[in-house]
C-alpha positions in Angstrom: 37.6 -13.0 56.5 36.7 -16.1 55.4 32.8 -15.1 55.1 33.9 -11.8 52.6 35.6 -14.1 50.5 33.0 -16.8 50.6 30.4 -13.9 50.1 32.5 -12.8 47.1 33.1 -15.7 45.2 29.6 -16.6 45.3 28.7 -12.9 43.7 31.6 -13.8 41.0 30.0 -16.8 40.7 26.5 -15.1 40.2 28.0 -12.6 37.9 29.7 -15.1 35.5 25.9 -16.7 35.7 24.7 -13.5 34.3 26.8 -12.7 31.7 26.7 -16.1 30.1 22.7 -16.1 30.4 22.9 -12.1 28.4 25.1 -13.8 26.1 23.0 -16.5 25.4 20.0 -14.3 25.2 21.9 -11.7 23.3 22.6 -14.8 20.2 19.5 -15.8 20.5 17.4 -12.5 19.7 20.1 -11.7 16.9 19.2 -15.6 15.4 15.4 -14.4 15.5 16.4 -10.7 14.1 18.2 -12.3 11.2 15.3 -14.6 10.3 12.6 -11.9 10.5 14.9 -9.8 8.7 15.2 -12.7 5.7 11.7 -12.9 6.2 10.7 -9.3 5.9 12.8 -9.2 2.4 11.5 -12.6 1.1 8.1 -10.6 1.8 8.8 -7.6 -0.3 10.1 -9.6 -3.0 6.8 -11.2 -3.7 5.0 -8.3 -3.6 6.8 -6.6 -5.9 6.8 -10.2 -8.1 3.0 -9.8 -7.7 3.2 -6.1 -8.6 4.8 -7.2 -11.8 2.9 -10.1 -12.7 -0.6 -7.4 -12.4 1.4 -5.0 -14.5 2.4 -7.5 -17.3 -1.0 -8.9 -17.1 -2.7 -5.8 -17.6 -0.3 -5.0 -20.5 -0.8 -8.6 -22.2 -4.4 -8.0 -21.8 -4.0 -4.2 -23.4 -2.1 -5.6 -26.2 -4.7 -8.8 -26.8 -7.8 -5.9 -26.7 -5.7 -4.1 -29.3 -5.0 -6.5 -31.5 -8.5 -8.6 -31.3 -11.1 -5.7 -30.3 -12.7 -5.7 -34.0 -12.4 -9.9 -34.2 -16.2 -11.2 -34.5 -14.5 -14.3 -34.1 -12.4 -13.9 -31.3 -13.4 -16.1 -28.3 -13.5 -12.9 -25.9 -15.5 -11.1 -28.2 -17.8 -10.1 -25.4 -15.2 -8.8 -22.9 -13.8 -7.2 -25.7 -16.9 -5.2 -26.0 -17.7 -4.9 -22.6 -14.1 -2.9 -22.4 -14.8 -1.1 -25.6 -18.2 0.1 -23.5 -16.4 1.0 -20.2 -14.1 3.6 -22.5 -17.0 4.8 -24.3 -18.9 5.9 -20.5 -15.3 7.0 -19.0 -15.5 9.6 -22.1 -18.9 10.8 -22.0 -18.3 11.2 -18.2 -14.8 13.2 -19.0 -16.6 15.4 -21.5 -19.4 16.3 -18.7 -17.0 17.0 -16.3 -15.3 19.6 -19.1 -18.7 21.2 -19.8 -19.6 21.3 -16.1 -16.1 23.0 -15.4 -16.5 25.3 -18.0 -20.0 26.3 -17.6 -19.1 27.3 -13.4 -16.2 29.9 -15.3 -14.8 30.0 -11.5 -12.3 27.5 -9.6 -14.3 25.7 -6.2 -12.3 27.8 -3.7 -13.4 31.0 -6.1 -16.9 29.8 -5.5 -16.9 29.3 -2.0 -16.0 32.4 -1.3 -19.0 33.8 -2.4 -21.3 31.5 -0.2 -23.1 33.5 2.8 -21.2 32.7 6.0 -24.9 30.9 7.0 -24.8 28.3 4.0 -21.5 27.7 5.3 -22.5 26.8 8.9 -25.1 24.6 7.4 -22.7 22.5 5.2 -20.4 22.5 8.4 -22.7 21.1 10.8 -24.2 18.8 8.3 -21.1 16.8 7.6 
């Protein structure tokens, strides 16, 4: 008898080994979850402080464009125009796109129905 209860005091012993190490490992992973957690929100909270910074930046520089675009003296007279420019091609582009659009009279999925099933296989195996 005196071997089981040597035997069994040594598996308590074992056991209590255990459960101290999962405890140990158990506060250990939660310390790391909580700082990746803290770290994951300090994250986000720059990107969005970034995401606001671009937006007020691109609202201070509307504004400034506004206000300054007909300035011959204004010190970003040549941005100014560059900008002025850049809306000038976007509308010209827009207005093609309406006359193209208008001059097809159909929507693309109207058109394609009316492609032979062989230009179809074509564009298929092309791409």
């Amino acid at each position: 008898m005196a071997g089981y209860d040597d035997f069994k005091r040594k598996a308590k012993g074992a056991i209590e080994t255990i459960a101290d190490a999962s405890v140990d490992a158990y506060k250990v992973a939660e310390e790391k979850t909580k700082i990746l957690a803290r770290k994951t929100k300090l994250r986000a909270g720059i990107v969005n402080d970034k995401a606001t910074i671009r937006r007020l930046s691109v609202e201070l520089g509307t504004r400034y464009y506004n206000k300054y675009k007909d300035d011959e003296n204004s010190e970003y007279r040549q941005l100014c125009e560059e900008i002025t420019s850049s809306h000038e091609k976007i509308a010209l582009k827009e207005e093609e796109i309406a006359e193209l659009k208008a001059a097809s009279g159909s929507k693309p999925a109207d058109r394609a129905a009316n492609v032979p099933n062989e230009e179809l296989s074509k564009k298929k195996s092309a791409k």
